[in-house]
N, C-alpha and C positions, 0 to 999 in steps of 0.2 A: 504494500500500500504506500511506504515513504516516496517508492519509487516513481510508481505511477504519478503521484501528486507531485513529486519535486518535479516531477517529467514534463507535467501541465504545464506548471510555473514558468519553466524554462523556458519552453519551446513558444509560451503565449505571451511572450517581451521582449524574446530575443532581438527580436528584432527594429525595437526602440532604441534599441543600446548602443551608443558611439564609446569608441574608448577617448582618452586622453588623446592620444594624437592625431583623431579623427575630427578632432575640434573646426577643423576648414572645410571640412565637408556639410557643415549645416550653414542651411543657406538662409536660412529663417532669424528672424530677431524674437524673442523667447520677453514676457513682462518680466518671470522670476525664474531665478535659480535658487534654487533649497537645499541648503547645506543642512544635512542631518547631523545631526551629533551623534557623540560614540567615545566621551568621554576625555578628560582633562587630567595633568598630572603639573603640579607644585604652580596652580593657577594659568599654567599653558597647554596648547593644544599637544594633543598625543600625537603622536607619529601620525597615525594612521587621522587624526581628525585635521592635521596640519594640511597633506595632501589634500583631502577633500577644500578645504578652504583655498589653497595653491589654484584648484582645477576651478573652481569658483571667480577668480582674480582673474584666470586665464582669458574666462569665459566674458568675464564682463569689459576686458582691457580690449579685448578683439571684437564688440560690440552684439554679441551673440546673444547678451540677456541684459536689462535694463536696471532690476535692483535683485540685490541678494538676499535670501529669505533664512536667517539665521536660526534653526527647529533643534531645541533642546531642554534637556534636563533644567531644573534650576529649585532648590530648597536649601534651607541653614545656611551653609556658608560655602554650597558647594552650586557654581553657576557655570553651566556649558556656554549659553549665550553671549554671559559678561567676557567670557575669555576670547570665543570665537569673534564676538566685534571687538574688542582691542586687538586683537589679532589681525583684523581686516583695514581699521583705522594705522596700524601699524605699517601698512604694506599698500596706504596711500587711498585705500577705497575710501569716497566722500560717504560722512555719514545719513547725508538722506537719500542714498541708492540703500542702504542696510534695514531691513527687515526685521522685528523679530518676534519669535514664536517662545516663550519661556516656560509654555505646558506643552514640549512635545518630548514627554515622556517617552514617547516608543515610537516606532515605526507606525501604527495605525490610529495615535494620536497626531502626530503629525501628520499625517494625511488628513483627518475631520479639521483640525485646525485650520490648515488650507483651503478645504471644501467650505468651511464657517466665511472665512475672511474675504478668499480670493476666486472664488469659483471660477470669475467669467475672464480668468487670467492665462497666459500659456504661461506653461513649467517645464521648466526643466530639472530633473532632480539627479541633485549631487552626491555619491557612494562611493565605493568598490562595488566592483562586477560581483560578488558574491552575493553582496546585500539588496543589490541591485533587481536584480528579478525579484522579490517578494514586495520592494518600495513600489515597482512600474505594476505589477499584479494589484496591490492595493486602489494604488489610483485609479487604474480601471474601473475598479468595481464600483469608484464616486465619481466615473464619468471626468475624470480630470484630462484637460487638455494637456496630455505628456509625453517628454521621451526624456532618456537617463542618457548624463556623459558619466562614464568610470573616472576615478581617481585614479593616478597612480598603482599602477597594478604590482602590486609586492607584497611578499609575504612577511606579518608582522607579526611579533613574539607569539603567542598564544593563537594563531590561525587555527592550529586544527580544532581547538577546542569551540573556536568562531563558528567554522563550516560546519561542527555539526550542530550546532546550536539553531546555528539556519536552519540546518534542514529540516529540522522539528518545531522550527517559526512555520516553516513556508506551509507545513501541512497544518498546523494549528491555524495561519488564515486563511487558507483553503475555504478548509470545514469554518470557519466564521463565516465569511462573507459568499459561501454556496447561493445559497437562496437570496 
């Protein structure tokens, strides 16, 4: 059953999916670009949330997407957002192109967040290829105007225990958003 289900996933976004270097190939101007979060170390972005913000920068320096939609965690004293736009103010982006979403708790909050605010907007959603098909499957199912560019494609401390994490994401929102 993982199989068949991860198989769906795969095969029903693949083909939304640009990688990083294929950034010249969209010919389209995009309203947002949504940087998912995916977590923060000593008030800076992680490795892996760094890229995504880089492929974000990319995107908006090459006129491909209009304002960046910053989607993350944020309680006590621990903030994906706060870090992600200093991050991005860091690195030159004007802060009324920057977005931000401070309840996107997960992949499937962040997507209703989007569907609440931005509905009648194009997207573009910012990941790793891994996480990639279950964000572009989501959106679908809220009828989101989407296609995904990957981050930097590399593998980062803790992958495998990532990839299978996915893989029992992508069938738990299968079976969510079925019906």
């Amino acid at each position: 059953m993982l199989v068949i289900i991860n198989s769906i996933v795969i095969i029903s976004t693949s083909k939304q999916i640009y990688e990083n270097d294929e950034i010249a190939q969209i010919n389209d101007t995009y309203d947002i670009g949504m940087v998912l979060g995916c977590g923060i170390k000593n008030n800076k972005p992680s490795l892996m949330l760094k890229d995504r913000l880089d492929t974000a920068i990319k995107l908006y320096e090459e006129g491909i997407i209009k304002n960046i939609l910053i989607s993350g965690d944020e309680h006590d004293n621990y903030s994906e957002v706060k870090v992600m736009k200093n991050y991005l103010l860091e690195n030159n982006i004007n802060e009324e192109v920057i977005l931000e979403d401070k309840k996107g708790y997960n992949t499937s909050q962040s997507m209703i967040n989007y569907k609440d605010s931005y509905l009648d907007k194009s997207l573009i959603i910012i990941t790793q290829k891994y996480h990639m098909y279950r964000s572009l499957y989501i959106s679908k199912k809220f009828n989101l105007d989407s296609i995904g560019v990957s981050a930097k494609n590399a593998r980062y401390y803790g992958q495998f225990l990532r990839d299978i994490r996915e893989i029992v994401a992508r069938c738990k929102d299968f079976l969510q958003y079925l019906f």
